[in-house]
Every structure is written in C-alpha cells, then in structure tokens.
VEXVO-107821 format. One record per residue (C-alpha): residue in one letter; x, y, z. Coordinates in steps of 0.02 Angstrom, whole numbers. Example, Ala and Ser with C-alpha at 12.3 -4.5 7.8 and 13.67 -1.06 7.14 Angstrom:
<lumzas>
(lumza A; (615; -225; 390))
(lumza S; (684; -53; 357))
</lumzas>
This chain:
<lumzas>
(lumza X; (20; -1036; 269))
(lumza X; (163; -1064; 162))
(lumza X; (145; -953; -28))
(lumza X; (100; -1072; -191))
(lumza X; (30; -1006; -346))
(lumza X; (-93; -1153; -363))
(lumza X; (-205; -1066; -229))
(lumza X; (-227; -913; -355))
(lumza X; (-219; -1010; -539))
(lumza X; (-407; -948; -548))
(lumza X; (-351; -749; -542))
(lumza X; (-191; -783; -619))
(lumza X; (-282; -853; -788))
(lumza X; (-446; -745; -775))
(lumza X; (-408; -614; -648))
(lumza X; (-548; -510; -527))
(lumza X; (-689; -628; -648))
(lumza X; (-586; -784; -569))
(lumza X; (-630; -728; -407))
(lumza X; (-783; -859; -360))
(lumza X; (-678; -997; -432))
(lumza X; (-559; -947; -310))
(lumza X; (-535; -1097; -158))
(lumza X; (-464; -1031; 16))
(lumza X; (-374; -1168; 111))
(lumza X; (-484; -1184; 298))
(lumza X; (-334; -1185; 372))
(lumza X; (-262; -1023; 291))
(lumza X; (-187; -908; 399))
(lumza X; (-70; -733; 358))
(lumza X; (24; -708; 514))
(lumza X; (146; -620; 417))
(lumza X; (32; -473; 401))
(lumza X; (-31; -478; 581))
(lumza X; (101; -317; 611))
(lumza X; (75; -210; 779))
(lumza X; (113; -35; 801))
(lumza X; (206; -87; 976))
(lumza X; (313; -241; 875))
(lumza X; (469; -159; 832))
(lumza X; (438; -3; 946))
(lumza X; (374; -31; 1135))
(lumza X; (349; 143; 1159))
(lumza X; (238; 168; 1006))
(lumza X; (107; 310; 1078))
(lumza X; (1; 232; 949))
(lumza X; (-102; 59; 1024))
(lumza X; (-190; -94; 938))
(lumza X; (-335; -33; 1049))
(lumza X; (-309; 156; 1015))
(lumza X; (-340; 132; 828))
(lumza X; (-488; 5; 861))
(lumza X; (-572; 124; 957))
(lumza X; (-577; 254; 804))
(lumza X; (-633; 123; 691))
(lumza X; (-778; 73; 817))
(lumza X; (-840; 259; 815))
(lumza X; (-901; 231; 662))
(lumza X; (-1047; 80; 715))
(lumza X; (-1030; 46; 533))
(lumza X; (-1016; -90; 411))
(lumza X; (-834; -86; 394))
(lumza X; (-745; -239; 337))
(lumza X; (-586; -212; 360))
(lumza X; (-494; -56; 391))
(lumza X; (-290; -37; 374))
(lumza X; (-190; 92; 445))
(lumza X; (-50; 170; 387))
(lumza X; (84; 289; 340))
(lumza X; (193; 384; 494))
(lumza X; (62; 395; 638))
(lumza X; (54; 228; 638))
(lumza X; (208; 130; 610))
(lumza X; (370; 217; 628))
(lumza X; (457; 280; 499))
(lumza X; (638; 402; 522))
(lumza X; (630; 589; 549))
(lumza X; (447; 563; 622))
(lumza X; (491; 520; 811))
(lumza X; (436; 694; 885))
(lumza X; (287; 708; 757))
(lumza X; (223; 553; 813))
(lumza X; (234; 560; 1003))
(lumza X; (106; 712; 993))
(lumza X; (-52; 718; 1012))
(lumza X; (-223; 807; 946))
(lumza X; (-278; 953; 1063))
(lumza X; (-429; 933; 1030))
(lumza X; (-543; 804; 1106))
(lumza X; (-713; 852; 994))
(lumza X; (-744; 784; 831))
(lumza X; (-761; 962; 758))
(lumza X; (-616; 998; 612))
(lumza X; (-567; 1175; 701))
(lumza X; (-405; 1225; 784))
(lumza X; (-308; 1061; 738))
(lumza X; (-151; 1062; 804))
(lumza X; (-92; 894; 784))
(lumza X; (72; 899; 674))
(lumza X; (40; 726; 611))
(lumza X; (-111; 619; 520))
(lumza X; (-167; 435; 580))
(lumza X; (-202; 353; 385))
(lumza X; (-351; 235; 377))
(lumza X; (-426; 133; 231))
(lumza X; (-587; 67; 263))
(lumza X; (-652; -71; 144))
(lumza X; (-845; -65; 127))
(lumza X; (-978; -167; 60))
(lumza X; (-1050; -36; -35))
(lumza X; (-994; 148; -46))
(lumza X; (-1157; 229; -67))
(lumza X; (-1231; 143; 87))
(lumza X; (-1059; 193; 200))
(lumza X; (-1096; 370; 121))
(lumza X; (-1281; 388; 162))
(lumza X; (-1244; 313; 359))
(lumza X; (-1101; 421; 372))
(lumza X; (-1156; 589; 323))
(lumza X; (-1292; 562; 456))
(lumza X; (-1167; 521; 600))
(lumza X; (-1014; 602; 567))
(lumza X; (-1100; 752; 429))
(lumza X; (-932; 868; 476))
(lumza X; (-803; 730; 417))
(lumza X; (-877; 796; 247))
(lumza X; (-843; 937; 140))
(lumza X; (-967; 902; 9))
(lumza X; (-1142; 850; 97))
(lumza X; (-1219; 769; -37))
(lumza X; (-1196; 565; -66))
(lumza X; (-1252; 546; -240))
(lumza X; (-1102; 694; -291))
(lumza X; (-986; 586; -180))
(lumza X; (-1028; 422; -260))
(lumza X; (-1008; 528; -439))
(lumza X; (-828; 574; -376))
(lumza X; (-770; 417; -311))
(lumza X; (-828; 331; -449))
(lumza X; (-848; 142; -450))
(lumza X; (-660; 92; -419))
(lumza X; (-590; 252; -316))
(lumza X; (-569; 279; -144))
(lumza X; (-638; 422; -61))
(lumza X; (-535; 532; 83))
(lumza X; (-593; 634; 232))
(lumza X; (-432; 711; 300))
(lumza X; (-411; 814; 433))
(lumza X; (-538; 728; 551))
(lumza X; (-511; 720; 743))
(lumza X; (-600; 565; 832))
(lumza X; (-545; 521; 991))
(lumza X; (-428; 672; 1004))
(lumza X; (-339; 608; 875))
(lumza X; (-318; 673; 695))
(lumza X; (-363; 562; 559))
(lumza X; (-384; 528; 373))
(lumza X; (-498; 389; 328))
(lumza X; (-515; 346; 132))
(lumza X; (-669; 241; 96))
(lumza X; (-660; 95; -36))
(lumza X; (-794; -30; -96))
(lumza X; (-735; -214; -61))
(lumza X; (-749; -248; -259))
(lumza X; (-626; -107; -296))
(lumza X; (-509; -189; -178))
(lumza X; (-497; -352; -236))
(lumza X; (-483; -313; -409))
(lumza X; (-343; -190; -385))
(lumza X; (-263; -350; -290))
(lumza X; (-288; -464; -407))
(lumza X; (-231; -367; -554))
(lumza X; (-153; -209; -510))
(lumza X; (-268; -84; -590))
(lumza X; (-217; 60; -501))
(lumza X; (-100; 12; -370))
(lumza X; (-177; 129; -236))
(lumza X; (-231; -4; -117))
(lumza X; (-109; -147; -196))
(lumza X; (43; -6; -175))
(lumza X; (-1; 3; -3))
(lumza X; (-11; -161; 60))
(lumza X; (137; -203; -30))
(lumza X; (229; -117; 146))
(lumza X; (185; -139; 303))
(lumza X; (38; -92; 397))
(lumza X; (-90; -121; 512))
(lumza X; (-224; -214; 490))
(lumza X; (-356; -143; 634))
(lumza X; (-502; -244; 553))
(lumza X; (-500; -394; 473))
(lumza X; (-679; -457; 441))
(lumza X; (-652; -518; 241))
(lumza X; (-517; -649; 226))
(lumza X; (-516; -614; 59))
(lumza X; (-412; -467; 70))
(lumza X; (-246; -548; 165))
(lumza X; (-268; -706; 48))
(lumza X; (-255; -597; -107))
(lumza X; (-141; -486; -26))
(lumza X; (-23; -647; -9))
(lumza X; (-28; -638; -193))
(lumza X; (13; -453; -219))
(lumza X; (153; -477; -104))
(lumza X; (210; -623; -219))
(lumza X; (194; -508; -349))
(lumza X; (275; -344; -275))
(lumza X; (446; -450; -245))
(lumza X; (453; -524; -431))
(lumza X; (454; -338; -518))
(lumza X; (571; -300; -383))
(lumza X; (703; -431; -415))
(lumza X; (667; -392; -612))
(lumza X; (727; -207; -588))
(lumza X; (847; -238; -474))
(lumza X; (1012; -196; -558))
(lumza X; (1137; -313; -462))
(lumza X; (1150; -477; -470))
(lumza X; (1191; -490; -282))
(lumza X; (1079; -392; -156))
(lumza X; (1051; -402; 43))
(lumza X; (834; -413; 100))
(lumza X; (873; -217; 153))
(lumza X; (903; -185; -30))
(lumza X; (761; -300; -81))
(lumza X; (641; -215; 43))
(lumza X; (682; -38; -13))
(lumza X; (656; -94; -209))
(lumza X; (479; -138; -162))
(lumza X; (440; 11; -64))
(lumza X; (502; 121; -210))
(lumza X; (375; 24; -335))
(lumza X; (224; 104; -256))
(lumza X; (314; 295; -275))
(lumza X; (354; 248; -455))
(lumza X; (250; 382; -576))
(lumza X; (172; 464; -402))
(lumza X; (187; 654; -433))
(lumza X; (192; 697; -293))
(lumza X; (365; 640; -276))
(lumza X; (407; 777; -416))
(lumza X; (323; 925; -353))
(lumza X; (381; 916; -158))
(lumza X; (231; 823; -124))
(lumza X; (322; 705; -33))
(lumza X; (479; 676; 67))
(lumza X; (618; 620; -39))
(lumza X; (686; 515; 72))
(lumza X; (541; 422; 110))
(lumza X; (578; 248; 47))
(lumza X; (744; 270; 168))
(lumza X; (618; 317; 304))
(lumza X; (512; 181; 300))
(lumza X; (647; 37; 271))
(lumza X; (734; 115; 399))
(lumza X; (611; 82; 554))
(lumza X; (510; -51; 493))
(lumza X; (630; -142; 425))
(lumza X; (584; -298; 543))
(lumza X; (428; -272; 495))
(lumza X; (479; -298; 321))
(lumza X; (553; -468; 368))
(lumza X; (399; -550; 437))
(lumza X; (287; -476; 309))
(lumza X; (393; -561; 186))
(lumza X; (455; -701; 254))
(lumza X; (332; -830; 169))
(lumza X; (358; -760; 14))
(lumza X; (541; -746; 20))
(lumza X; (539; -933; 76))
(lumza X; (450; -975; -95))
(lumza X; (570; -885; -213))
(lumza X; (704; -980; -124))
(lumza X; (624; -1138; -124))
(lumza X; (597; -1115; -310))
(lumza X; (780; -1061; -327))
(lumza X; (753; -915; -408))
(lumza X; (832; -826; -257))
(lumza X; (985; -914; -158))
(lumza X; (1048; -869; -7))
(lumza X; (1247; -820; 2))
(lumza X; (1252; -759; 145))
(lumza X; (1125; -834; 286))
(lumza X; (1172; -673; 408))
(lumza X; (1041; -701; 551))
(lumza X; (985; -498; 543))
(lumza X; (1004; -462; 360))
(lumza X; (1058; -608; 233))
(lumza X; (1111; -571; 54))
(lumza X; (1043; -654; -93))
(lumza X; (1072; -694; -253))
(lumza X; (976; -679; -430))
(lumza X; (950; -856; -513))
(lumza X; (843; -806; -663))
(lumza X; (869; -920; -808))
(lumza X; (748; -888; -940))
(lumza X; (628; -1026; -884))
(lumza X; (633; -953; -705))
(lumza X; (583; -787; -794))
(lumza X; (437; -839; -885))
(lumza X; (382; -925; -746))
(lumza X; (375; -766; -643))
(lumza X; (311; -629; -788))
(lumza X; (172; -788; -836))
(lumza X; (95; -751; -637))
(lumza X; (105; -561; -651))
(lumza X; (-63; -480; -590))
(lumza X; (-207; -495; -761))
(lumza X; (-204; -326; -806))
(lumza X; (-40; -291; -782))
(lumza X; (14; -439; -877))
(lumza X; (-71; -378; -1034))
(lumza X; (5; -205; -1014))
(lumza X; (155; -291; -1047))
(lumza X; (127; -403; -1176))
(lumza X; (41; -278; -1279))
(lumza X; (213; -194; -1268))
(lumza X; (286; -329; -1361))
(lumza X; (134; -367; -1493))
(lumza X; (176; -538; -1567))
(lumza X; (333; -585; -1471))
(lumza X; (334; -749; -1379))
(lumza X; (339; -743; -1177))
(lumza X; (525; -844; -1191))
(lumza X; (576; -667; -1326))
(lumza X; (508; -555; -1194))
(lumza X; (587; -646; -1063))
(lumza X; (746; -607; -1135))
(lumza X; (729; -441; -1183))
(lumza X; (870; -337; -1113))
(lumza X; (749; -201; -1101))
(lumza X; (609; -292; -1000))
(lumza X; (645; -193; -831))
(lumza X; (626; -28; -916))
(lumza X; (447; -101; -971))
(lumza X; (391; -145; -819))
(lumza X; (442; 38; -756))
(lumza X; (369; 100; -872))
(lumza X; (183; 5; -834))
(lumza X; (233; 32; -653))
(lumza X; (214; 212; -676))
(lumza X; (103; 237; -792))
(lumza X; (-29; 138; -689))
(lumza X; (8; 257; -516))
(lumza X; (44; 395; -615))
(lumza X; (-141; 405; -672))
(lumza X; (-218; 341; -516))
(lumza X; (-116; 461; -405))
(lumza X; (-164; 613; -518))
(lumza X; (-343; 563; -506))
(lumza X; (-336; 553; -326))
(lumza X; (-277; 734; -287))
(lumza X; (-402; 802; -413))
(lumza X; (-514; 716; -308))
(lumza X; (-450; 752; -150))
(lumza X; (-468; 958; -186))
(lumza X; (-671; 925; -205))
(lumza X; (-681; 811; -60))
(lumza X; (-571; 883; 50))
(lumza X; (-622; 1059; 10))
(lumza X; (-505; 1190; -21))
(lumza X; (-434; 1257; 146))
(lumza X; (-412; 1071; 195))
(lumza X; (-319; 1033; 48))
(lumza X; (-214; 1185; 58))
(lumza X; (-182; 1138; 214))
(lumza X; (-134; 967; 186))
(lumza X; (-19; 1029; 22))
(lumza X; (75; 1158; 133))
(lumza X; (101; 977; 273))
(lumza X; (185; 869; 108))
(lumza X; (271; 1040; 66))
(lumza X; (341; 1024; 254))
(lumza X; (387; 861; 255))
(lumza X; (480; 862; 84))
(lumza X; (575; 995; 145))
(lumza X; (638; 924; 302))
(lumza X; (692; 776; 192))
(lumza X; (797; 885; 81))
(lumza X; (885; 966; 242))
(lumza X; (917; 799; 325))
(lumza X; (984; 726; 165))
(lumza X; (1092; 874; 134))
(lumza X; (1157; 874; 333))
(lumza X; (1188; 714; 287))
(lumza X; (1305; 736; 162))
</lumzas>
C-alpha cells in the first residue's frame, strides 16, 4: 500500500489518544516489511520455520513477535557466529555454548497475564520468580528480557512488551526501543495485530525525515541514506560509549542487509520523491543517488508530521518561535540530535538497570563480557582495515 499521511492525521494531531480514530484501509498491506532470513542469504542457517517453532513453544497469547539483531539477519563480521549452533538441546540455561543470541520481541496483550502463564511453563527463563516484582520492574511502558534461554537448541533472548507500550512508542517515539528497532530490518515471525506494521509504516516515514534533516550533504546515494537511519537508533545508546557495542555496527548491518533496506523502504522512499522533497540524479538500478529538495515549505511540512511527543520536544526547544522560524533554523539538526539522544539515552540506561535484576547477575556478566567481545573485534577489524 503506497505511504500517505492522511491514513495517520488522527496520531499525527493527537498521537497514541488518536489511536481509535485511527481508519486502516481493508486493503492495506506492508509487503515491504515481510523480510525473510533466507532473502538476501540462501544459506541463512536461520529458517522462517526455525524461528516459528520457538515462538510456538510458548502456547501463549503472543501477538506478534519480531526477531532481530545478528542471529537472525546477517550482518558483517558475524558469518562464523551465526552458522553455529546451541549444544544444548534442553531448555535448562547451563553449559551454553552458543557464541551468538537469536533476539525476539514479543508484543502481548497484557504483561502481567504473559508473566503469570510463563513463569508456570518456562519458570527457568526467569531469574526473579515472582510476577508482581516483574510487573514492578517493567513498569507500564518497558519491555522485559530473558536472555540466555535455549529452546529448541537454540539460544535466545526474548523481551516481553504490552501491545499499548508498542503502539505508543510508534506513534510518538517515547522511547525509541521498539520504534529504533523497527526502523531496520527484521523479521516479523508473528503478525497477529495489524496495527503494528500500519503504524510502523509511519515510523518508517518518520525515521527517513530526521535522517535527510541531519544529513550533511546535499547529495547522498540510498547506502548513505540507509546507514543515517540505522545510526538514529544508536544515537545517546551508552552502550556505544562504554564498549557495549561494536563500533562498527551501523557498517555491519548496512553492509548485509542492505537489500533488505531497499524493500523495507521502498514505499516510503517513493513518497518523498513523489512529494519532491527527494529527486533522483542518478536512477542507478542497485544504488541511485538522491538529492535534498527542502525549501522551507517542504520542511515544515515534514517537522509538522514528526511523531506527538517528539514533536513537542522540539518545539519546546524553540518556546514562542513559529514552525516556518524553526524551519529555518540553521541549528535545527543539532536539535533533533539532541531529542534523538536524549530520548534513547534514558530508555537505554533504564533498560540495562533493568536487565541486571532480570537477567540476574552471572547472566548479565555474562552477556557484558559478549558486547565487550564484540566491540573489540570491531575495533581490530576497523584498525586491519586501515
């Protein structure tokens, strides 16, 4: 279905308290984010089936679930990582020896009531037994992890996140953690709310205005584009500070997926350049280059759809200036950096505080010393590089 703000002018003007007024087209349809693990890679170890069947272990009410990160789409420097497999064919944490993580997000109806089944069924995913301490932690807009968890002799992280948190943080980027993510490819092994590609359409929409607002040249090719939008959701992470992640990682993931990239975009490329705020110079049939056409009206335009929240953030910024002043600012990309981070900043801090009570502290030693790993085979391959 071809991207047009006048599907979202309910979220755009109210944001999440729009949602009900929101109207989904019956014939709606996000092929763009149908992405396989086996699309761009044929020998992906990884199968649509393989990940289904860890999802159906849970005989839960899942809604959707997404995976992500390395072990499941490819990403550079991860090729022998990811053609390994767990050792270990209980669902018991002990004696992992799988060198790499398959990512999940499940979307619930209600976190408690995931909780409460869950601890019954699968009581050693958990490191803290008790569901009214977990729904305390997660609060009413978090996510809640279980790393370290081997289910069909794989290992896997699942992070648990009420459907309500999700579509708010889609509809006006209050924390970025599940908006971040889906702002890059992944894999949708679940797909039981539409709700969650239709906003996501949005998001995407979204993720490629800041990125043509920060990009610093006038003239840029889609591999360019694609990388400015990966770095958005690393922006104010931490973790990118303290070797908590590999420094090359935006490279990494642009790298391999970059077709991936191109379909997930596609739509919403074709709407910035039917709107001519993007033109095509060079119509290159594996990588075209494009052009910036921001006039000031195209600008306010663009900063007047902006995700609610995030929106305000940036306003407030600029107390009683007019959208055209702000539009004009030669300063307005540093703002929006500036929101940008702050926003993951305080969600990704959050989430590691969290992640030491839920994960427990050997797990999340264990999983620090794995990012410590990983950040420093980046700095070798960037510096053999050289």
């Amino acid at each position: 279905t071809p991207y047009s703000d006048k599907f979202y002018q309910s979220i755009i003007t109210e944001g999440f308290k729009g949602l009900d007024k929101l109207i989904i087209p019956r014939d709606f349809v996000a092929c763009n984010q149908d992405i396989n693990p086996s699309d761009a890679d044929p020998d992906s170890v990884v199968r649509q089936e393989e990940l289904r069947g860890i999802i159906d272990t849970f005989n839960s009410s899942i809604k959707v679930s997404i995976g992500y990160g390395s072990g499941v789409l490819p990403q550079a420097g991860y090729a022998n990582e990811r053609s390994n497999h767990g050792n270990n064919d209980s669902t018991t944490n002990n004696n992992i020896e799988a060198p790499v993580q398959i990512d999940f997000i499940n979307i619930v109806e209600d976190n408690q009531t995931f909780h409460k089944q869950n601890l019954v069924k699968n009581r050693s995913h958990y490191s803290i037994k008790s569901a009214g301490l977990i729904k305390f932690l997660q609060g009413k807009n978090g996510i809640y992890f279980n790393p370290f968890i081997i289910i069909n002799n794989r290992l896997v992280k699942y992070g648990t996140m009420s459907i309500n948190a999700s579509l708010l943080d889609l509809c006006e980027w209050t924390s970025l953690y599940l908006a971040g993510r889906l702002q890059k490819p992944v894999n949708f092994v679940k797909d039981d709310d539409i709700r969650i590609k239709f906003l996501n359409q949005y998001n995407l929409k979204n993720a490629m205005t800041v990125a043509i607002l920060l990009m610093e040249s006038n003239q840029f090719n889609e591999r360019q584009l694609y990388e400015q939008i990966t770095r958005l959701s690393y922006l104010g992470d931490f973790r990118m500070y303290i070797g908590g992640e590999n420094p090359n990682k935006v490279q990494n993931i642009v790298d391999k997926q970059l077709v991936h990239f191109k379909k997930l975009y596609e739509p919403i490329l074709s709407y910035f350049i039917h709107r001519n705020y993007l033109i095509i110079t060079n119509n290159d049939s594996h990588i075209r280059t494009l052009k910036k056409n921001l006039n000031v009206n195209n600008k306010i335009n663009l900063i007047s759809t902006l995700p609610l929240q995030f929106r305000t953030r940036l306003y407030q910024m600029y107390q009683d200036k007019s959208l055209k002043e702000i539009a004009k600012d030669k300063h307005l990309a540093e703002n929006v950096v500036k929101i940008v981070s702050r926003t993951i900043q305080i969600s990704s801090v959050r989430q590691a505080i969290l992640g030491i009570f839920s994960s427990g502290l050997v797990k999340s030693i264990k999983y620090a010393v794995a990012k410590q790993i990983k950040f420093w085979q980046g700095v070798l391959n960037k510096k053999s590089i050289k």
